[in-house]
N, C-alpha and C positions, 0 to 999 in steps of 0.2 A: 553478915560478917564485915568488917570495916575492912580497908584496902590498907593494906601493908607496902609500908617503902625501903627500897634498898638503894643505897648508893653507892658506886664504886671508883675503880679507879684508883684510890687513895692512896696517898706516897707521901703524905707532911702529917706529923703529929698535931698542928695545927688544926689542918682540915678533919679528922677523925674527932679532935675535940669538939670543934662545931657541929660536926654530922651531929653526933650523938646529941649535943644540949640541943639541937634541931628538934629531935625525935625522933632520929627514924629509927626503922625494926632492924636493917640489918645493915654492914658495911661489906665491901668485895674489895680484895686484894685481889692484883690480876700477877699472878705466875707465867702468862701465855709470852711469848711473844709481843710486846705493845712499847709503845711511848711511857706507858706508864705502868709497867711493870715493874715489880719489889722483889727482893728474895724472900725466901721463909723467916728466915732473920730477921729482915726490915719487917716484915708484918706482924712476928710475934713483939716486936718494940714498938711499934707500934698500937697495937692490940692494947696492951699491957695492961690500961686501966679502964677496960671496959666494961661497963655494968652489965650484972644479970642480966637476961631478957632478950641482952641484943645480939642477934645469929652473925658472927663473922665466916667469911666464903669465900673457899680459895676457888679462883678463876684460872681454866687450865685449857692447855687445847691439844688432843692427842698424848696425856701423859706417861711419860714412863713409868715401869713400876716401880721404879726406885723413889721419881718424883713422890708416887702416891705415897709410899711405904714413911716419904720425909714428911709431906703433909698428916698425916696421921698420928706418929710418934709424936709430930711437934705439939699436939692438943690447944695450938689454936684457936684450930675450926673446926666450925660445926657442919657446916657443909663445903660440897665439891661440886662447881658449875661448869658442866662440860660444851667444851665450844670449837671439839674437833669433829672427828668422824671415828669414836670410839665402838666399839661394839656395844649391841645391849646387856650381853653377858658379863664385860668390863666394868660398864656402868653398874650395874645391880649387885656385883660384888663388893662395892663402897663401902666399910662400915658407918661411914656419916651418911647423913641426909645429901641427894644428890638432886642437883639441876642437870638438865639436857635441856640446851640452848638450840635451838633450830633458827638460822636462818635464813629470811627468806624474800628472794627476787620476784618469784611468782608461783602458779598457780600448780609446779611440779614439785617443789619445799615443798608444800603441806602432808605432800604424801609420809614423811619421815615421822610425821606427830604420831601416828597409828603405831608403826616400829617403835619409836623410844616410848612411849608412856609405859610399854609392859615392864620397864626396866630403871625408869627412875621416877623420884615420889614429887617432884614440880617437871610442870614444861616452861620454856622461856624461848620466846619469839620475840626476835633480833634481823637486825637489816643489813642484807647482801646485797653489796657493791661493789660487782669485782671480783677481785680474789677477798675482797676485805669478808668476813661474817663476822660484823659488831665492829663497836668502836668506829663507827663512821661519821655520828652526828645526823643522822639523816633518818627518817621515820621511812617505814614500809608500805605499802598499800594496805591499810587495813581492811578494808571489803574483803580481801582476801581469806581474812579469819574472823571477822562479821558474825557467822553461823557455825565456826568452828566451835563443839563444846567439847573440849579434851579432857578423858575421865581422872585426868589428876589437875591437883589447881597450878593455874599459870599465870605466868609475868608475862607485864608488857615492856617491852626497852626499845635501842631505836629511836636517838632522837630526842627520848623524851623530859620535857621541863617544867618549866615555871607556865608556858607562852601556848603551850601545847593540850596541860593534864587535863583540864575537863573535859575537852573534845575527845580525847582518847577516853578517857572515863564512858563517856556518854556514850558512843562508838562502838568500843568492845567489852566494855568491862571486864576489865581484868580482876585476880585477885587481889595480886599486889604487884607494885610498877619500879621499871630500874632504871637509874638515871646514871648518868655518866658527863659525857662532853656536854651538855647545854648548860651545867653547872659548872663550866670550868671558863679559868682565864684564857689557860696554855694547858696543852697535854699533861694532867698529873697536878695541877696548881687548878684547886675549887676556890670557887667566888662565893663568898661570906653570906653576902646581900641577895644571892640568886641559891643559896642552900635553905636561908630562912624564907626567904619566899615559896620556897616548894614546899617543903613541908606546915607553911601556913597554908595552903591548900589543900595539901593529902587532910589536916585536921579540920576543914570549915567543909572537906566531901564528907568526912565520918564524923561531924559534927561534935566535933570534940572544944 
């Protein structure tokens, strides 16, 4: 199975036209709390002329149900990438496809992969710094999840770029990998030259 890329982040119609002629498979609007957060609004204008194929994913953390009930109505997105401390019961009520993002400092994180997988259909492992989980810029220990094989497929993020992919490739293999700050100027502003660069890479690992 070839490795799928998602990159998120994204707040200029600029950068989403690039993602896309890049090629990646999916882009992330982040809803949370962030530097680079958009409203539903901004994201469905954004969206707007997206081609088939490519999964857009609202990034949330802790959402209300009102939030969800906007994400949903809006038909957006195809999925919902959770990046608080929701239940699993929350999570698996989603009608779209869902991420549960686990962050992780060490070796007591990993316990939560066992708890969310019954409840949502990717896992995604992300870097705790702090109170931060995600959006740091900073990769994780991966020895950590080394020998982890979590029975839904999962992303690698955290850090990761242009400078970094094949080592993490090599490392953990993932399914598919999420990039965020290593492709950016400034919080929310993606770098043109460092978007084509990645995904010249995700395409020379899947030989495309």
């Amino acid at each position: 199975m070839s490795l799928k890329a998602k990159i998120c982040g994204l707040t200029r119609k600029q950068d989403v036209d690039v993602v896309i002629k890049a090629g990646a498979d999916a882009i992330g609007f982040i809803l949370a709390p962030s530097p680079r957060r958009v409203d539903i609004d901004t994201a469905k204008e954004l969206a707007r002329d997206i081609p088939p194929f490519v999964s857009v994913v609202a990034v949330v953390s802790d959402p209300s149900s009102e939030l969800m009930s906007q994400i949903i109505k809006s038909k957006v997105f195809d999925a919902v990438q959770f990046h608080g401390n929701e239940s699993v019961d929350f999570i698996s009520k989603c009608p779209l496809k869902t991420i549960k993002a686990i962050a992780i400092a060490d070796e007591k994180d990993i316990s939560l992969v066992r708890i969310y997988e019954k409840g949502a259909n990717f896992m995604l492992f992300d870097t705790k710094l702090g109170k931060l989980f995600g959006g740091t810029g900073k990769t994780f220990n991966w020895q950590l999840i080394k020998n982890l094989r979590p029975r839904k497929p999962f992303i690698l993020a955290g850090g990761i770029g242009p400078n970094n992919l094949e080592d993490a490739i090599k490392y953990v293999d993932p399914d598919a990998v999420d990039a965020n700050s290593a492709l950016e100027i400034a919080p929310g502003i993606k770098d043109e030259k460092k978007i084509y660069e990645f995904m010249k890479k995700i395409k020379s690992i899947n030989n495309v």
